[in-house]
N, C-alpha and C positions, 0 to 999 in steps of 0.2 A: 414322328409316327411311332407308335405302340406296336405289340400283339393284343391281344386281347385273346385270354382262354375265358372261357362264361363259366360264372358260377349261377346254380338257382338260387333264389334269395330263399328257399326254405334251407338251404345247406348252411349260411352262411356265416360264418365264426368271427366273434369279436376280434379286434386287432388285424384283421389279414386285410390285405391289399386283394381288392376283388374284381373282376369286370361281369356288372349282369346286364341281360336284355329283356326290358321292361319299359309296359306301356304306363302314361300318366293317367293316375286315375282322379284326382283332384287337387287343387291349391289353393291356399289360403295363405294371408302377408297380414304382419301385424309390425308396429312399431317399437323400437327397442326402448323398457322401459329407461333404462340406465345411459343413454346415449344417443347421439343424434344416428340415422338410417333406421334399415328396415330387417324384419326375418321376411324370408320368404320358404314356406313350407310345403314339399311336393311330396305324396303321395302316389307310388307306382305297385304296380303289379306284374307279375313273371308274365311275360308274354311267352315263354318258351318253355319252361316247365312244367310241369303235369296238377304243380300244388295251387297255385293260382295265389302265391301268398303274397305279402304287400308289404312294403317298406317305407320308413320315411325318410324324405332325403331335406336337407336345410341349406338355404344359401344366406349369408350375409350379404346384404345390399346386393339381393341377384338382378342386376339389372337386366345380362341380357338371358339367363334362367326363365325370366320372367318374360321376356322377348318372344323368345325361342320355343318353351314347351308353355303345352295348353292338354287340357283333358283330351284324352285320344290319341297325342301321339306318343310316337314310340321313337326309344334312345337305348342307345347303350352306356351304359354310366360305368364311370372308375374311379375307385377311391379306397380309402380305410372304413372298417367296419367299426365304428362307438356304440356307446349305448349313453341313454340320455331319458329320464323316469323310467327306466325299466326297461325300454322298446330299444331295440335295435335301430340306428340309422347310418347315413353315410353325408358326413357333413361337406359343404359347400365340393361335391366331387367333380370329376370331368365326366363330361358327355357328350357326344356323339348321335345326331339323330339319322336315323334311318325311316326308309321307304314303306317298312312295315316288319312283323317278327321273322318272317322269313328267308330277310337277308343275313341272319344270324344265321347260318349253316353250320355243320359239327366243327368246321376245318375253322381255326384260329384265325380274325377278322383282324386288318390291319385298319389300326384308327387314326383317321387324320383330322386335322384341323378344317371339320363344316362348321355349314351355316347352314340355316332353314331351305334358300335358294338354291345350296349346291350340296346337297345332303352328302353322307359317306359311301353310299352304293356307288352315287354319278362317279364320285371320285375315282373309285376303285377301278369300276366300268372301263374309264377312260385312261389311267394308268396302265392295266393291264393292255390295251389297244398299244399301246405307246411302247411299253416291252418288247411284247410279240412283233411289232413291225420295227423295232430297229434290229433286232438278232443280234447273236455273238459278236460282229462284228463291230455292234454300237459300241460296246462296251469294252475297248483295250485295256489289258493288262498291265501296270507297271509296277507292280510290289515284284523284287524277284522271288523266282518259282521256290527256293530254297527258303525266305522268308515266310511262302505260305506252308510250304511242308511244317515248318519246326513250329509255326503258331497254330498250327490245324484251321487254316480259313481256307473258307471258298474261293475260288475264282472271282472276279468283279461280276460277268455274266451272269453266274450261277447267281451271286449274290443279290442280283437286282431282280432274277424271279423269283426268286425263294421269299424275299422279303416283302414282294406287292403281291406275294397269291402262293403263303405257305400251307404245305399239306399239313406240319405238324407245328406244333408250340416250340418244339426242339428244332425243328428244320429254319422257322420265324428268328427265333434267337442268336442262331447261327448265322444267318444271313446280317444281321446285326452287328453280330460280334465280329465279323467282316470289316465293314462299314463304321465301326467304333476303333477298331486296330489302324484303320486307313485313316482316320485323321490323329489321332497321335501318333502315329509314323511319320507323317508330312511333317506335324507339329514341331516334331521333335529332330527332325531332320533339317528344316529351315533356322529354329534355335541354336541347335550346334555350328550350322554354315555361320550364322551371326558370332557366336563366339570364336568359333576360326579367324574370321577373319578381324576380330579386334584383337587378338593374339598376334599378328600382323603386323599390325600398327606400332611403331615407336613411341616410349616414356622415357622421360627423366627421369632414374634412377633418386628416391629420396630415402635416403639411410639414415638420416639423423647424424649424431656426432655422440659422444660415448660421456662428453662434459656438458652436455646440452642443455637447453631449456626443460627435457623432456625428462632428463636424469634426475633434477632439480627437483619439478614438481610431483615425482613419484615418491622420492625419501621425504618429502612437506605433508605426502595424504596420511591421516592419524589410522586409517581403517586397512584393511587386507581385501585383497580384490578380492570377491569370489572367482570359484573355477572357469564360470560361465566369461567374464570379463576377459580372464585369465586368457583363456582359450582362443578368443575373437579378437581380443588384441595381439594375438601371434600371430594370428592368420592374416590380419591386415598389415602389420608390419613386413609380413613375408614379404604380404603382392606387394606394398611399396618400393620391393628393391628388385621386381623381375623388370624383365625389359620393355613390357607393354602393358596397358593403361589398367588398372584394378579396375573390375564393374563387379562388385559383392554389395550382396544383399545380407543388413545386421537384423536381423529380426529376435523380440524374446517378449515375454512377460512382461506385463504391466508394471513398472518400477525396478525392473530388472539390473539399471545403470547402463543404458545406453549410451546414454551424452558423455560419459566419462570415456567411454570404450571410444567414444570419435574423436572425444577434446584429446586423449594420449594419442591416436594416429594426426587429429591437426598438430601438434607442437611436433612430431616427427617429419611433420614435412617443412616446418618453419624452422626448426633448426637443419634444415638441407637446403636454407633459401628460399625455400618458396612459399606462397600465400594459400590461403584456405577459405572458402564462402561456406556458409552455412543456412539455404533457402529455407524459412519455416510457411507455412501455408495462411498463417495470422499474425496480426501484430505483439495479438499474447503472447503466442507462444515463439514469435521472435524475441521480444522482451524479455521473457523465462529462459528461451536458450543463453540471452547476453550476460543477465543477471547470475542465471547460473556459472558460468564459464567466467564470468570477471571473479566473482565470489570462489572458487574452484583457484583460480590462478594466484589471487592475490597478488602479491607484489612483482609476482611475474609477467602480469597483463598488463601493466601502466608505463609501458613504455614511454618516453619523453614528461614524465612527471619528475618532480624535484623527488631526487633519493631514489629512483627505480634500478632495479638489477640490470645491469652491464647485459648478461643474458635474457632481458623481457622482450616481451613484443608489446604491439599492441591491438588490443579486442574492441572494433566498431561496431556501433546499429546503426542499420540505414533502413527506413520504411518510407511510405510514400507520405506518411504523415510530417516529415520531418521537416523544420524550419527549414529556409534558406542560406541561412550561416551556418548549421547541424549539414545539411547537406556538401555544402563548399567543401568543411572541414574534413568528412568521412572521403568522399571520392578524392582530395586527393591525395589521402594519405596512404588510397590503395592504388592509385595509379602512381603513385611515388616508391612502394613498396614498402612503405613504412610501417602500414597496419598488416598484422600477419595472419590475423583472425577476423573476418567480416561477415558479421550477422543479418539475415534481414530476409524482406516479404519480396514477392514480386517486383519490388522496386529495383532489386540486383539487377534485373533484367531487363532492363532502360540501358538505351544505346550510351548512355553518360556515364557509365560507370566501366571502367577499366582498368586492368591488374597489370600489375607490373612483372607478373609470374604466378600465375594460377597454375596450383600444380595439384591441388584435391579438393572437388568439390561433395560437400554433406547435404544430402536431401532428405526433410525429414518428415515425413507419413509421404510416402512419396504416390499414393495413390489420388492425392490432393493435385498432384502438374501432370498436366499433359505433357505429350512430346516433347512439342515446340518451346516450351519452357525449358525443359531441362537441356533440350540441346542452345538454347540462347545463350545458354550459363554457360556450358561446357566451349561454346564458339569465341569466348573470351580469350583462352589459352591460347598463345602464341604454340605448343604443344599439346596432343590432346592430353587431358588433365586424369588422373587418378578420381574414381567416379564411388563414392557411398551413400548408398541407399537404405534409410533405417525406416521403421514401419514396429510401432507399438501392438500392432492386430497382429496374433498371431495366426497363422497360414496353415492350415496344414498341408501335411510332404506331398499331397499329390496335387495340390495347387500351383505349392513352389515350384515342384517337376514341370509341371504345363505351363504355368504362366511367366517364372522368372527360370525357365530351363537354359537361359544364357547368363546368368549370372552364378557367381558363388555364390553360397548360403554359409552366415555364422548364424549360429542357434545360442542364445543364454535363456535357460529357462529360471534357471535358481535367480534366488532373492538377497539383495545385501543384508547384512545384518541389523536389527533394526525395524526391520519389518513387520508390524506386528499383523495378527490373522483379521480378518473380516467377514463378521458374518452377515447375511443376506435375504430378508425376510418380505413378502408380498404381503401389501396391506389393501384388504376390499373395503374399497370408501361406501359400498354401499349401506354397511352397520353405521350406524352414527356414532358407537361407540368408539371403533376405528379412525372416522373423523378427531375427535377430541384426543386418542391417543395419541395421534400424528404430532398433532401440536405441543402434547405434555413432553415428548421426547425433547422436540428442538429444546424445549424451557431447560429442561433438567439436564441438556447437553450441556447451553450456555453454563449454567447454574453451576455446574463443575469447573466453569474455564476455557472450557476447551469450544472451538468452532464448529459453524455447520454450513453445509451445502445445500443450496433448495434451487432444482435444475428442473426448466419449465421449456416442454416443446416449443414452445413461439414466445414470441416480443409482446407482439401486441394482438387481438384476434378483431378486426374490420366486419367480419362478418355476423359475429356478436351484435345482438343489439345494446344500446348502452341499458337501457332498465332490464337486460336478460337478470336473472338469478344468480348468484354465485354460487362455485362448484364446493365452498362450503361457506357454516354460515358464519356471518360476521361475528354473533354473541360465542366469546370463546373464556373458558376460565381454565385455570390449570387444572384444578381439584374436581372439573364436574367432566358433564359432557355436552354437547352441543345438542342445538334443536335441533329435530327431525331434517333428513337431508331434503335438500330442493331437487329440480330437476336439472341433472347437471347438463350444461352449453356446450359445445363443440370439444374445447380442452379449456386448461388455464393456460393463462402468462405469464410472463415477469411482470408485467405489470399490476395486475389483477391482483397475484403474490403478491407483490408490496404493499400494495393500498390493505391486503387482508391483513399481513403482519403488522404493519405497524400501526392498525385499528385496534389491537388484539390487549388487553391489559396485562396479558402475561410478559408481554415484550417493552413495555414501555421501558424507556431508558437504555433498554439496548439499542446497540447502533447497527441499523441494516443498510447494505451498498447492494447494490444493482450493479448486472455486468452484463453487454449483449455488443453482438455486433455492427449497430446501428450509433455507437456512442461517441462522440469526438474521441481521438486515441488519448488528447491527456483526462479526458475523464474515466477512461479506460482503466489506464494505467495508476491512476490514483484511486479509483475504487478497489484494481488489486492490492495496492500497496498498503491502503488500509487494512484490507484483512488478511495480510501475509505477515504484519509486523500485528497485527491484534486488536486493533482500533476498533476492527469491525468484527462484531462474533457472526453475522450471520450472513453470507452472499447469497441473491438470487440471480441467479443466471442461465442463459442458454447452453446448448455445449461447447462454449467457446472454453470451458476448463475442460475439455474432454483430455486431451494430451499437455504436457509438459511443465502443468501447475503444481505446484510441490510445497505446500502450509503444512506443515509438520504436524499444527495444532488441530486441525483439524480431524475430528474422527466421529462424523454423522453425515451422510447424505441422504436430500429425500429425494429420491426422482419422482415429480407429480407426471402422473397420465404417463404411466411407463410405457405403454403398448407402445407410445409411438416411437421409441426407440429401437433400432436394430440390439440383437443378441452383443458382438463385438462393441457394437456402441456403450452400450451399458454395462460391460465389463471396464471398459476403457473409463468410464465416468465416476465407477467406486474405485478404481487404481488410486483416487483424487484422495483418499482418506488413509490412515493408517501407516502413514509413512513418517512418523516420531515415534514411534514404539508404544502408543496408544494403541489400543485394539479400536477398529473402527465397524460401524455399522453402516448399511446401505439398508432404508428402506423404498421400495419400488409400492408405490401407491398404484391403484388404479379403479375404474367403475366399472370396469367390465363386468358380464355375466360369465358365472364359472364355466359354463359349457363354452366359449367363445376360443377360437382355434388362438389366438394369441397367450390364451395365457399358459398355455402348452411352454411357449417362448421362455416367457416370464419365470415359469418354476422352472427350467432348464438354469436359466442362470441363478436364482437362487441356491439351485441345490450345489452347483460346484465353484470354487475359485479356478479352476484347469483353464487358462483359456487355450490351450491348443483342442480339448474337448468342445469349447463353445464354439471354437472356431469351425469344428465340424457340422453341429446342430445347426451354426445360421449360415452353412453351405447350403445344406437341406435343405431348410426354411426358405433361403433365398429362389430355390432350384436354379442357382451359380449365376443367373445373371448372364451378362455377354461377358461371360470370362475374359476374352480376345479384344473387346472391344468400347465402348463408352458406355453400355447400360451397366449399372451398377447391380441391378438385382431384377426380379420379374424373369420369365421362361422365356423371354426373346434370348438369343445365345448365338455367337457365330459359329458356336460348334454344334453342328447339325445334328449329332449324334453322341456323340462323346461325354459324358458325363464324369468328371473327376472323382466323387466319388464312389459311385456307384463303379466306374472303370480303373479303382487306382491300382491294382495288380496287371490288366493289360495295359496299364500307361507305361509301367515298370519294365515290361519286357520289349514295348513297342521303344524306351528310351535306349537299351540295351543294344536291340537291332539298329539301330540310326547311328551309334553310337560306331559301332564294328563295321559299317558301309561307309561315315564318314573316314574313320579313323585308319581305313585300309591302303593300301599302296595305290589305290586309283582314286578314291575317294570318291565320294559322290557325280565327279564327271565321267566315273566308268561306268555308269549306270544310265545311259540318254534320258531310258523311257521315264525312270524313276525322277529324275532332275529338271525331266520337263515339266511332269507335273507338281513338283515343290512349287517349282517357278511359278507353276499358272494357279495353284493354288495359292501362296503367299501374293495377295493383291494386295490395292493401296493403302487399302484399311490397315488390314493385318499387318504389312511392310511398316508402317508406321508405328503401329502396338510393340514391335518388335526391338524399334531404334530407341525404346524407351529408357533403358539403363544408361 
């Protein structure tokens, strides 16, 4: 639920977040020339101002805009102010229909989620009934009184009228800000009760040894950590030797060296005896962790091999793809305690695998396992296990606060050296000349040597008809430019992509691999291999390279039909370039029309390499999803009210408070009122979001 203060739409200023009440005065829908759906364009007039003036509003694919308003009625609409040939509008906004102009009264309208049937008045109507007849009493108190004095909120009471039937914009807000403190209080109150009490709990102390495996492979690395590494590796070594279980969160930059900062805390718990899993969420990028970390250890990882170091272990993969005698050999060398390092998918967590001393386990984009996964893994340990969780996206601090508020946080934002810049340019396929440029790049990539990426939203597209058009055309030369564009299909594929590239006379004789997650894992694994050692200069694939792929050579990616990317995603996907000290390029294709709210998206990540900045934009863009809970994005949200970042200053003071009532000589059971409602607020949802670390 909103305020809404009305603006007249004769007032109304580009860029402002606005709320007006206005009747429909006509619509019209036309088809997108560039793309499959629809516009749908509305036409309204001030029903409450004096000017009588008129606006245009636009929805993409308005299906139920189109449902919902018809000439005559009246809505109140919320959104941003653009312009678009000249005219002012308010693109695909929120609205609100009402009974007629006159439920828009001077006093600020609380706007909730109608429908045609149960319009915003009925709501109101019957909410305020609801108030008024439960009285002060409905509404108990449990924030203590001292809590409210120092944050200046209302009463809960107070809160609940003010909020369904405020006198002012400022009295509405307040009632809000109420209501926003009250759930990152609870939030933050039940997070710290979780970290208490795994602070509790007993660990195996894993110090390493001072001649170790771990001392070894540091004086063998040819390069200098950065700070960033520096720093997260102390911090994890710390929690290795307190008394109870490490649950930190490694998060940084794309290419940042993560897996080195985890492979230094696994060899410190293998030289203390004990074994280390490392779950990846794919077989790639199981692969790419094994690769890496064999390749990383060298003679130190081949343990039981003729000539291995006295001090090696040994480094396994286990997937579900793996033969019968590959699997025999891995499980029991870890239920023997033989293997110190074991890599792998999902498969870890099959009742058949078991360790002989789990004492740290690595989860890596840890927003890929649910719960029950990561606790499967950790239920392995005869002792519960030292717990790291890394995550290539970076978070911003008022995310981390809310959502990982029971774990540590290591931050590396710096880059190893090495790293060369990459720049990032949006290409509109609707120029034909665009088209043909697209494809002279890949040529004159190859042509130098060096590799390219060509990452395609889907596999395959079913809905396609097989005679539809291609999204571009077949006749392609390097020197000229292609025929007039077709009318582009739903998106490309990789598949579609293949059959174009290697139609194309510029490419003859180059070698192109395909790479998706539909492919047996050894055709997988050898289309990587091919273009990781050079065989292949040009992979098309889904984003199954989004994390942990690492071709040195490579330094071109074309992301086709970018929109369908998230912001994070598509940072994550040029990480993929530019990492041999080539400067790399990322071009994001797309057919959109410029006016089309995605590509807002699109130039956001163009314009910066930051991804803690992007991370903020596609918070926004998102509007946070069910932060607490399984939707990844959309305005469904377990948090009622609470918004991360529109609230990260009161999440900040609400953590402070939780913090000085847990941490006091009575703790949160000196507080009944306040502890019952943690309790009844932390349900089974939430309780289970919580055990996630």
């Amino acid at each position: 639920m909103e305020i809404g203060e009305l603006t007249d739409i004769s007032e109304l200023t580009v860029g402002e977040e606005v709320t007006i009440v206005a009747e429909v005065e006509s619509l019209s829908q036309r088809r997108m020339q560039s793309r499959a759906g629809f516009l749908l364009q509305v036409v309204v007039r001030d029903a409450s101002g004096p000017s009588q003036s008129t606006l245009r509003m636009t929805f993409f694919n308005g299906y139920e805009a189109k449902r919902d308003l018809h000439a005559g009625a009246t809505a109140m609409f919320s959104g941003k102010v653009t312009t678009y040939q000249d005219q002012l509008e308010l693109t695909h906004p929120e609205y609100s229909l009402l009974d007629n102009a006159d439920d828009a009264d001077p006093r600020p309208i609380p706007i909730y989620p109608a429908t045609a049937k149960f319009p915003n008045k009925k709501i109101r109507d019957v909410l305020s009934l609801v108030v008024e007849g439960v009285g002060e009493s409905g509404f108990p108190e449990f924030i203590p009184e001292s809590v409210l004095k120092k944050n200046k909120l209302s009463t809960r009471a107070m809160a609940y009228r003010e909020i369904h039937g405020p006198e002012s914009v400022a009295q509405g807000y307040a009632a809000r800000k109420r209501f926003a403190f009250e759930e990152a209080f609870l939030l933050q109150l039940a997070l710290l009760q979780r970290k208490m009490h795994r602070r509790l709990q007993p660990a195996i102390l894993r110090p390493g040894r001072a001649d170790g495996l771990l001392a070894a492979f540091e004086r063998s690395l040819p390069y200098t950590l950065t700070e960033g590494q520096k720093q997260s590796g102390m911090e994890i070594a710390e929690d290795l030797v307190r008394g109870h279980p490490m649950n930190r969160l490694l998060q940084g930059e794309v290419g940042s060296g993560k897996t080195l900062v985890a492979l230094r805390a696994m060899l410190q718990v293998v030289d203390s005896g004990g074994q280390c899993a490392l779950l990846a969420p794919t077989e790639v990028l199981a692969q790419q962790h094994y690769q890496s970390i064999c390749k990383l250890l060298g003679p130190w990882g081949n343990l039981g091999e003729l000539g291995s170091d006295p001090r090696a272990t040994r480094v396994d993969l286990l997937t579900g793809s793996a033969t019968t005698g590959v699997k025999r050999r891995v499980l029991l060398g870890a239920a023997s305690g033989e293997t110190g390092i074991l890599v792998g998918t999902h498969a870890l967590l099959s009742d058949i695998v078991s360790f002989a001393d789990l004492g740290l386990v690595v989860v890596d984009e840890q927003h890929r396992f649910g719960v029950e996964q990561r606790d499967l893994l950790r239920a392995k340990a005869e002792n519960p296990p030292h717990m790291l969780v890394m995550t290539a996206t970076p978070i911003p601090r008022t995310v981390a606060m809310t959502v990982f508020g029971d774990l540590e946080v290591s931050l590396m934002k710096s880059l190893p050296p090495g790293r060369a810049p990459i720049s990032t340019h949006l290409v509109p396929l609707q120029m034909p000349l665009m088209q043909g440029r697209l494809f002279s790049r890949i040529a004159e990539e190859v042509a130098k040597g060096h590799q390219v990426y060509v990452v395609c939203p889907r596999i395959s597209e079913k809905t396609v008809e097989d005679d539809a058009p291609p999204i571009f055309n077949d006749e392609f030369e390097a020197s000229g430019s292609p025929l007039p564009a077709p009318v582009k299909p739903a998106s490309m594929t990789v598949e579609k992509m293949m059959e174009l590239l290697r139609a194309m006379p510029a490419f003859a004789g180059i070698e192109i691999r395909e790479l998706h997650g539909r492919m047996p894992s050894e055709d997988k694994a050898a289309a990587m291999s091919d273009f990781d050692s050079g065989r292949a200069q040009i992979l098309v694939s889904t984003t199954v390279i989004e994390v942990g792929v690492d071709v040195h050579n490579a330094t071109l990616m074309v992301i086709v039909d970018a929109e369908n990317f998230g912001i994070s995603q598509l940072h994550q996907l040029r990480g993929r370039i530019g990492r041999g000290g080539h400067p790399g390029t990322c071009l994001m294709s797309t057919w959109l029309d410029a006016n089309h709210p995605s590509i807002a998206r699109l130039q956001a990540v163009a314009s910066t390499t930051d991804g803690f900045a992007l991370a903020e934009s596609d918070l926004q863009e998102r509007r946070e999803g069910d932060i607490l809970g399984a939707n990844q994005s959309g305005s469904r949200s377990t948090l009622k009210v609470l918004r991360v970042i529109k609230d990260s200053k009161l999440i900040a003071r609400a953590r402070n408070q939780a913090e000085e009532i847990v941490l006091s000589s009575q703790g949160l059971a000196g507080y009944p009122l306040l502890h019952g409602a943690v309790e009844e607020w932390v349900n089974e949802d939430m309780q289970a979001f919580m055990e996630r670390g």
